[in-house]
N, C-alpha and C positions, 0 to 999 in steps of 0.2 A: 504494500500500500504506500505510495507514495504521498509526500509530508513536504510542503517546501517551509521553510522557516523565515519567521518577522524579522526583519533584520535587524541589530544587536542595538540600535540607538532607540528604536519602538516599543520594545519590551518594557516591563514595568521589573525595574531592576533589586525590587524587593521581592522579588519571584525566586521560590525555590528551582531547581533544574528541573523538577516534577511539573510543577507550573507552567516551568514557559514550555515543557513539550505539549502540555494541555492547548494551551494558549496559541502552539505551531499549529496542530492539527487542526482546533476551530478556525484558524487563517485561512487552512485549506479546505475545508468546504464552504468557507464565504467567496471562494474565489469560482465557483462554480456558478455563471450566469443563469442561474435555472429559471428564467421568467418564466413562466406557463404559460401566460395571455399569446405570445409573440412566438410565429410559427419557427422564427430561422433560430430561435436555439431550443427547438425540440430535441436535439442532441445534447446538448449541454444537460435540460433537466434529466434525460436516460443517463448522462456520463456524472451525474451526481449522485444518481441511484447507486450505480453499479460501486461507487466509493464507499456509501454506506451501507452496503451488504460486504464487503471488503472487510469494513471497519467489524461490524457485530458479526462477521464471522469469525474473525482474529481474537472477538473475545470467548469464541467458544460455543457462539448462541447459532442454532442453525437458521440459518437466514437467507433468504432469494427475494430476487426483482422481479415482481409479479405482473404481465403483460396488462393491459385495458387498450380500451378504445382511444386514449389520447396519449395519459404517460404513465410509466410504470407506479406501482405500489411496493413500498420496501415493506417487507412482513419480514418478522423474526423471532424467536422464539427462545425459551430457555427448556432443558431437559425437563421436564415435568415428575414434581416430585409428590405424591399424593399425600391429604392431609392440609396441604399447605393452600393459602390464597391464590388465586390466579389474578393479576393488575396488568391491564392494558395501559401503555402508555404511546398515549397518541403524540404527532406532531406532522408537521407540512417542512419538508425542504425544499418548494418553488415559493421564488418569490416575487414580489411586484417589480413593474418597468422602474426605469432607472429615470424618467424625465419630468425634470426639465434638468438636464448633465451639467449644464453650465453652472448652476446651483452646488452641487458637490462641494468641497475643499480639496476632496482626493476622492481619485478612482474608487467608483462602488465595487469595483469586483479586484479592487488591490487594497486588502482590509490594514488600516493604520491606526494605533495607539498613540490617543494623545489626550492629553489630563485626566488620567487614566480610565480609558472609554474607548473602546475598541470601535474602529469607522468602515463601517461596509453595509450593502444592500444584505438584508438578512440578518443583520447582525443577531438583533433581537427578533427580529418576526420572518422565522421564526427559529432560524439553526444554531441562535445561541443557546436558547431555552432548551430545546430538543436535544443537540447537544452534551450540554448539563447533566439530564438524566442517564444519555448514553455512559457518559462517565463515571455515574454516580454509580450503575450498576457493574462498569468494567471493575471498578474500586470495591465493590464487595465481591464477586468473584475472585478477585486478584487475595484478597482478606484472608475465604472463606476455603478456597480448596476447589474453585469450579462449581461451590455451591450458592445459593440466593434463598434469605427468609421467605420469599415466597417465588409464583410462580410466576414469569415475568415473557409479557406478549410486546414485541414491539409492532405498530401501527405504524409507517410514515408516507404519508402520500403527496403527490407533487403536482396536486389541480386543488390547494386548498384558494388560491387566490382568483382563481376561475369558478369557482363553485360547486368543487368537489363533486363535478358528475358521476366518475368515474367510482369513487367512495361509495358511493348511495349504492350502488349492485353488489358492490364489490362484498361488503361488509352481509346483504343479502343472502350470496350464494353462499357465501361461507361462515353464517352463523354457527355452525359447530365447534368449526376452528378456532374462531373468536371467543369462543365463552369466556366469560370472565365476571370475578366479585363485582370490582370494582374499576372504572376507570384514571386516569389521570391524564392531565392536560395540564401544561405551561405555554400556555396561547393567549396570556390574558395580561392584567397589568398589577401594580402596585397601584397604591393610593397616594406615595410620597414616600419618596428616599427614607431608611430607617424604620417602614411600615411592612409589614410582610401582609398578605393582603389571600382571604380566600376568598372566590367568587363563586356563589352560591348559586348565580341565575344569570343568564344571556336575557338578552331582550331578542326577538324574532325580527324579521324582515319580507318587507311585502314593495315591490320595485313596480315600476311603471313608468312610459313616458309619454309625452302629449306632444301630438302635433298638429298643429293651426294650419289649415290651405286654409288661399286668399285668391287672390288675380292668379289668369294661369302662368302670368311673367311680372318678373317689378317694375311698377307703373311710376311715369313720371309725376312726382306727388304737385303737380301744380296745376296741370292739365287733368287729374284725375282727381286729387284730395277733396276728397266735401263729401263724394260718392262713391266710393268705395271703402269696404269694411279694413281697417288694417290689421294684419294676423298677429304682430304684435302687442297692439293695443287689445285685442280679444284673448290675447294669453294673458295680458297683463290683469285683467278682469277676472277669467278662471283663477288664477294664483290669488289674489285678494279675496278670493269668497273661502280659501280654505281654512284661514281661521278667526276666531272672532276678537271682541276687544280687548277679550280676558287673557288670551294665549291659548285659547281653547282650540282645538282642532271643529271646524264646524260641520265637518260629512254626517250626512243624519247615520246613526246608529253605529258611530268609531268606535265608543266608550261603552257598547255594551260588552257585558260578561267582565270586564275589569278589576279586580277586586283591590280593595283598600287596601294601602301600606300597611303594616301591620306597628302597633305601639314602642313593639322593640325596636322595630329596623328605623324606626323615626328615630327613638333613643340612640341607636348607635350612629348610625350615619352622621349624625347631628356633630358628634366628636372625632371622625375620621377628619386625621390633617389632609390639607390642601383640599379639600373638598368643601369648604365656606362658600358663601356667596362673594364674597372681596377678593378667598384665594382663587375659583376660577375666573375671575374679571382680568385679576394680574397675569397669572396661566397664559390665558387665552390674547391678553392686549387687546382687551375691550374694555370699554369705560363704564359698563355695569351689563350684568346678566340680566336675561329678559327671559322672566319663566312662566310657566301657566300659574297662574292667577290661584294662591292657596299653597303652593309648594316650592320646598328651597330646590337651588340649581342640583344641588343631590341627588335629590329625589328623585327632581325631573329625567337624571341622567341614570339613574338604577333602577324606577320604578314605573316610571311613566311612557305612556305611548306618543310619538311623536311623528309629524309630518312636513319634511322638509325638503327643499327645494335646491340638487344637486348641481345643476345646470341649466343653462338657457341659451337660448341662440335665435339669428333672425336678421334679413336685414342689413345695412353696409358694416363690415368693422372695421375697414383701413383708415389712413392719416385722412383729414382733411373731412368735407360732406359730401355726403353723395345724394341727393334731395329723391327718396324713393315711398314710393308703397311696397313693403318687401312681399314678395310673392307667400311667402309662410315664414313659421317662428317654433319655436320646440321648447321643451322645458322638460329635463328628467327630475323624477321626483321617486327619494324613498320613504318607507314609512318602518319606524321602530315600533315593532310591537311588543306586548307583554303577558303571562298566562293571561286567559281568558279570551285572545283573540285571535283567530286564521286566518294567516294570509292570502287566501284562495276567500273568503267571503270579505275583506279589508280591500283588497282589489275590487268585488264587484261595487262595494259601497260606494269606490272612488270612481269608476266608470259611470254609476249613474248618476253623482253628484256633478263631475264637470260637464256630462250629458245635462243637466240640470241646466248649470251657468254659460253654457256655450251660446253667446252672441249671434243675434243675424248677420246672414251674409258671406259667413264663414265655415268650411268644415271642419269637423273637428274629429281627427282620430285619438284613440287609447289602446296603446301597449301594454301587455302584458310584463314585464321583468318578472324573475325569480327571488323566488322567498323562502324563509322557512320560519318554523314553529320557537317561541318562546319557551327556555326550558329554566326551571329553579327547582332544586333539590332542599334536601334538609341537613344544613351547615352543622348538625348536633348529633346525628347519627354516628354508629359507632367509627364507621370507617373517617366519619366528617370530624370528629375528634380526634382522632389519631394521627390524622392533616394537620389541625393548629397546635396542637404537641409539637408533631415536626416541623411549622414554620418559626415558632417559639425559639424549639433548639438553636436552630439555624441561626435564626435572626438577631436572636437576643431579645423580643421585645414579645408581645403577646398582638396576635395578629388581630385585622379589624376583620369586618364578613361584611362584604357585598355584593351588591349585584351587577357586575357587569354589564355597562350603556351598551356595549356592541354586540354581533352576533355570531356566533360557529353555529351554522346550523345543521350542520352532522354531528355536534353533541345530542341534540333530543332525537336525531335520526337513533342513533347508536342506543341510544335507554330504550325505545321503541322497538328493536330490533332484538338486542343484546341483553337486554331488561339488567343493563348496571347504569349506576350511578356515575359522574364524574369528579373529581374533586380538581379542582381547578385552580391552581398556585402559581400567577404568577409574577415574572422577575422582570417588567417591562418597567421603566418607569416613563412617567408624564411627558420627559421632553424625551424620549427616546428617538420621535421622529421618525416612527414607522409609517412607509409608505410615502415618506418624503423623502427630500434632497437629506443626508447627512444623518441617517440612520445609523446610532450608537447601543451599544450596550454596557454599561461600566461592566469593567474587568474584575472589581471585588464581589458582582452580583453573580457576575459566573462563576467562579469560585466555590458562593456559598451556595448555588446552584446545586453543584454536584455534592455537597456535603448534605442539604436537605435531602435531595433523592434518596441518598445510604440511611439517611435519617428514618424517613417516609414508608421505606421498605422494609426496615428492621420493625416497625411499631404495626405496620398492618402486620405483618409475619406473625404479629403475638397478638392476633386476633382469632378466634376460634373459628373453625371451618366445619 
């Protein structure tokens, strides 16, 4: 298996020799362009694969790169020892486009250390986390004699940033293979440096896009304007009727089935750092949060359903004017959902709400996007205990339990299927800058990364099967 090494001025020179080979190897799978989205490195994401089946077979674990419709699945395995737990532990090694490049500081796919925070595309979302675990488990092997407290499945698949089509069958055909207690997942985030953080619950996702015809060409607005519908201005209409003056989402029937925050999670969240209403204003470099109307910006981002407007387009957008009626106008829009609401009935709500608001003059199509289902477990369960023990060790600090703004939505696939649980730990922080220019992972979070994993693994192991 081939290892190239960070060159001796990037390294974090308080690093044991152990360290910085940790530190070599995670170099060399960030150096793997695995975009998914983007056909010309279909190669890259298979030649990433094939490294970490390489990797987890070196530790002993029988491991193969498992064919699909678009790009491989790394599955891997520990000897199976009965009596003992069985924990999947999921992760994605493709990762998002690298643009806008110019943005960078240094090449995303030549990973560099600096104020100790390692710089590459993937860093953290998702093959530093993932990763972490692998190591966590080579380090008890390595311990143990070949042996692990429990029984250990590896997951890794490389269309999580495409939408995991490929997952959703995969996981299907081979529910037998897959069985498992418990899952685990480092796909998620901290709440603030120093916070070890579990994520109890994803919110769902339900996509769609809207496109306005107008003229069947763009009309000169001088000679035309007074009499004909602009497809701009008729998008701009449908977007203002979707919420109200509270912050409310106004589609009739968004908010049924929803259920109340519950007393604790008010209580707790309420004390999670950087998560105030002042600390996301500073966060974000916005001059105040703007929430639905009854709830703090927490809330709204752990608990509440939300409808937001990703894109928009229409019309001239070079230097200088271009005096037009633009021929049509577009607007993508997702929606974060929460239990109590499906994406496949939140779509139709949306379909006949802007059917509702759609202006004369103009047509108006709706898109379908892809979604999926809101999932939250129970943070206090046995296995959910034995997670903030181990993020506790780890961390030094007693973790907080939230719910996670964003969505994987082949975690509720996988409980639906697999009928386990996730526990969800992870080591991303706030300015991580995932999915942007300048995607980092601090170096001490990977680190303690792999210490949790050993942690994580020893205390489910001493759970009764």
């Amino acid at each position: 298996m081939e290892c190239h090494t960070l060159p001796v001025d990037l390294k974090p020179q308080a690093w044991s020799d152990e360290g910085m080979n940790r530190l070599d190897q995670l170099a060399t799978l960030l150096r793997f362009p695995s975009i998914s989205a983007q056909k010309e490195h279909a190669r890259d994401v298979s030649d990433c694969s094939d490294w970490l089946v390489d990797k987890l077979s070196g530790m002993g674990l029988e491991a193969k790169a498992c064919k699909t419709p678009l790009h491989p699945i790394v599955l891997a395995r520990s000897p199976r020892e009965e009596g003992k737990p069985t924990v999947l532990i999921y992760g994605h090694y493709d990762v998002q486009p690298v643009d806008p490049v110019e943005l960078w500081e240094s090449d995303p796919f030549e990973p560099e250390v600096r104020d100790g925070k390692i710089y590459a595309r993937g860093a953290t979302d998702n093959k530093g986390q993932l990763f972490a675990h692998i190591l966590g488990v080579e380090e008890l092997l390595r311990q143990n004699g070949g042996h692990l407290p429990v029984n250990v499945i590896f997951l890794l698949e490389g269309e999580e940033e495409v939408g995991s089509g490929s997952l959703s069958q995969f996981i299907k055909e081979h529910r037998e293979e897959l069985a498992c207690d418990v899952i685990v997942v480092s796909d998620t985030g901290m709440a603030a440096p120093d916070t070890p953080t579990f994520s109890y619950g994803l919110r769902g996702l339900a996509g769609a896009e809207i496109i306005v015809k107008g003229p069947s060409a763009d009309l000169h607005s001088g000679v035309f304007g007074g009499a004909v519908a602009n497809p701009i201005a008729a998008l701009a209409e449908i977007i203002a009727s979707f919420h109200d003056e509270e912050g409310r989402v106004a589609v009739r029937g968004f908010y049924d089935g929803v259920e109340p925050i519950a007393t604790w999670e008010r209580s707790m969240w309420a004390t999670v750092p950087g998560m105030s209403n002042e600390e996301l204003a500073q966060l974000t470099g916005v001059e105040t949060v703007v929430t639905e109307a009854g709830f703090t910006g927490a809330e709204c981002i752990f608990a509440r359903p939300t409808l937001e407007i990703n894109g928009i387009g229409g019309g001239y957008q070079g230097e200088g004017s271009k005096t037009i009626i633009p021929s049509h106008a577009f607007a993508k829009i997702s929606c974060r959902l929460v239990p109590g609401q499906q994406p496949e009935r939140i779509e139709t709500l949306l379909e006949e709400h802007v059917k509702k608001h759609s202006p004369k003059g103009v047509t108006v199509e709706f898109r379908r996007g892809h979604g999926g289902n809101a999932y939250v477990c129970d943070p206090n369960s046995e296995f959910g205990l034995a997670a903030q023990q181990a993020l506790e060790e780890a961390f030094g600090h007693k973790p907080v339990l939230v719910r996670e703004g964003g969505s994987i939505p082949i975690i509720e696939e996988m409980k639906r299927v697999l009928g386990a649980d996730a526990l969800m730990l992870g080591m991303c922080l706030p300015d991580a800058r995932i999915h942007s220019p300048n995607e980092n992972f601090p170096v001490d979070l990977f680190s303690k990364g792999i210490d949790m994993s050993q942690i994580l693994l020893r205390r489910l192991g001493q759970i009764k099967h």
